[in-house]
N, C-alpha and C positions, 0 to 999 in steps of 0.2 A: 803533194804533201797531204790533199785530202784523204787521199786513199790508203796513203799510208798508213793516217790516223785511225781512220775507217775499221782498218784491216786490224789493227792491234786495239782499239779497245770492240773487237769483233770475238778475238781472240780470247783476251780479257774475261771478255763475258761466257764464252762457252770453257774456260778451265773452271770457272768459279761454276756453273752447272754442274760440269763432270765431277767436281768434286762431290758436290750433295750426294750424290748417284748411290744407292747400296752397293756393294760389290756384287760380281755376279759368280753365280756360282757355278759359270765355266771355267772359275781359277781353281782344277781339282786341287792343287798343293798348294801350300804353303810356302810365302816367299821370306825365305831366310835374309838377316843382314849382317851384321858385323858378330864380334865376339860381346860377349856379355857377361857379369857375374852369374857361377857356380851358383845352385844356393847351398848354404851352408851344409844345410842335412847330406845333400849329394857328395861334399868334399870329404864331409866327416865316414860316409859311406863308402868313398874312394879310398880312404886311407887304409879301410881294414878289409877293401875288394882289389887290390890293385889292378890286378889282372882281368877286370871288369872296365877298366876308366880309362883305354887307352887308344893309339889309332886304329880306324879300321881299315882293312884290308879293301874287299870289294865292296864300293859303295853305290854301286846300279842299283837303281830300283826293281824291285823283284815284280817277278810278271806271275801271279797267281795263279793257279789251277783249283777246279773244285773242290778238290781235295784239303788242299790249303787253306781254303776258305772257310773249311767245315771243321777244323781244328783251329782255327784264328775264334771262330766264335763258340766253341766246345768250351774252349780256354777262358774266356772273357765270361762266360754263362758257370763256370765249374769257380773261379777263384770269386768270384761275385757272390756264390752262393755257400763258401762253405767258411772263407773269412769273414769272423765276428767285426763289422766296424765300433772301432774304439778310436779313443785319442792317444800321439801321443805320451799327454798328459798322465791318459788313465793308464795304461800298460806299463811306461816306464818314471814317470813323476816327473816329463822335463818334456819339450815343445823342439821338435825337428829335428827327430832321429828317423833316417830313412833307414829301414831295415826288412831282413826275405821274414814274413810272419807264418808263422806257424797254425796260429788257430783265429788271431785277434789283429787288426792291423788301420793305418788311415788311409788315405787315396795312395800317396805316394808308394805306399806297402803292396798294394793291390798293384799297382804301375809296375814296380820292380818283380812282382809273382811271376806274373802273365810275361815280364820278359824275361825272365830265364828260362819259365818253360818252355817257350815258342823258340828262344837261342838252342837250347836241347835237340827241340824237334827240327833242327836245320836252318832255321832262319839266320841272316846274317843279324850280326849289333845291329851296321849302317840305317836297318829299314826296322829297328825299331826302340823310337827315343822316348826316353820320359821327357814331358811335358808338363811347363807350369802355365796357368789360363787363368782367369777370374771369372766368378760366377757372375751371374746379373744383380744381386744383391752385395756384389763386391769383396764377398771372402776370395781368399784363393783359394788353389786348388789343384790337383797334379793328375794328369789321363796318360797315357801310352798312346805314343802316334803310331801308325805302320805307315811305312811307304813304302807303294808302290807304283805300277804303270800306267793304273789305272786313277791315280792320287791317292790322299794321304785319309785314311782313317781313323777312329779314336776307336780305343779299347778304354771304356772309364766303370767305375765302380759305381757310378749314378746313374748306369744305362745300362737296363739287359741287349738291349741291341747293337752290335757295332756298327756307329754312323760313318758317311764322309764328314769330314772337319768342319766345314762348311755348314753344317747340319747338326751342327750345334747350336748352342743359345749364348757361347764361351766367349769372353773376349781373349783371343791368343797372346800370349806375351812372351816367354823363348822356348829355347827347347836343346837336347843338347847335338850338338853337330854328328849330322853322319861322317865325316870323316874322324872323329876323335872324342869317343864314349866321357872322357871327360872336361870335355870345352862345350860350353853352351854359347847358342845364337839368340839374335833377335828373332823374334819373326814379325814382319815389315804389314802387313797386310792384315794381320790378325786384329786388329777394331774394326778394324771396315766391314768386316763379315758379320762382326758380332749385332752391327748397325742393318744391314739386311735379313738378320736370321732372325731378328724382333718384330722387324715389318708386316 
């Protein structure tokens, strides 16, 4: 019975360890969980994109070539620099209107650019979801994931570079399911990173 004791609060003591732990950033992806609320602006978005919000077909993660690579960041470097960042607010007089911008637009505007264009040039939906995060001063905030084989990247409007996820400062909160452009997931794992990418 000693050992038994032994053994579990042995146990005990190295889960509460592992926990502390940062996450490491061998988890190139993102661990998705259940289903979750839409946000609003997405659903309001869906209603007059239908044909943008729906299953998708192939949802393997795409396996990159340089070429790929050099238009993945062409794209993210070109809508970065030629959308005015505005609010909302200031553009249309009302808070969470996800919409494709023209000249002026906010994160989410910038998210939805970069994935149409990159859908254009062949990309599947599956491997590339908008994404809501929170900054470290606690606002939110919306990036463009890409997945791939290699893991999952951000394409965001606060970053001329495109990083691994990981390689952000973000705390991850959902995102919407590669299988179905209009159902959003959790993602499970996304504090933990945010907790190492501070360290």
């Amino acid at each position: 019975m000693r050992i038994k004791g032994y053994l579990v609060a042995m146990m005990a003591m190295l889960a509460m360890s592992s926990a502390a732990l940062p996450a490491s950033t061998s988890n190139l992806s993102m661990v998705t969980g259940g289903a979750t609320s839409q946000p609003i602006g997405h659903y309001d978005f869906c209603q007059i994109h239908r044909d943008e919000c729906g299953p998708n077909r192939n949802t393997a993660d795409i396996q990159m070539t340089p070429d790929q690579w050099t238009l993945v960041r062409s794209v993210n470097t070109t809508v970065n620099t030629t959308i005015k960042p505005m609010t909302d607010k200031e553009i249309y007089g009302k808070d969470e209107v996800w919409a494709y911008p023209t000249t002026a637009g906010d994160c989410e505007d910038y998210a939805l650019l970069k994935r149409r264009i990159l859908i254009q040039r062949g990309f599947s939906p599956a491997n590339l979801l908008l994404t809501v995060v929170r900054k470290p001063d606690g606002e939110g905030h919306a990036v463009l994931t890409l997945r791939t084989t290699e893991g999952d990247f951000i394409l965001d409007n606060l970053a001329a570079n495109v990083k691994p996820w990981f390689d952000t400062n973000y705390s991850f909160i959902k995102r919407q399911s590669s299988y179905n452009a209009g159902r959003w997931v959790t993602i499970e794992n996304g504090r933990d990173v945010l907790v190492g990418a501070l360290q």
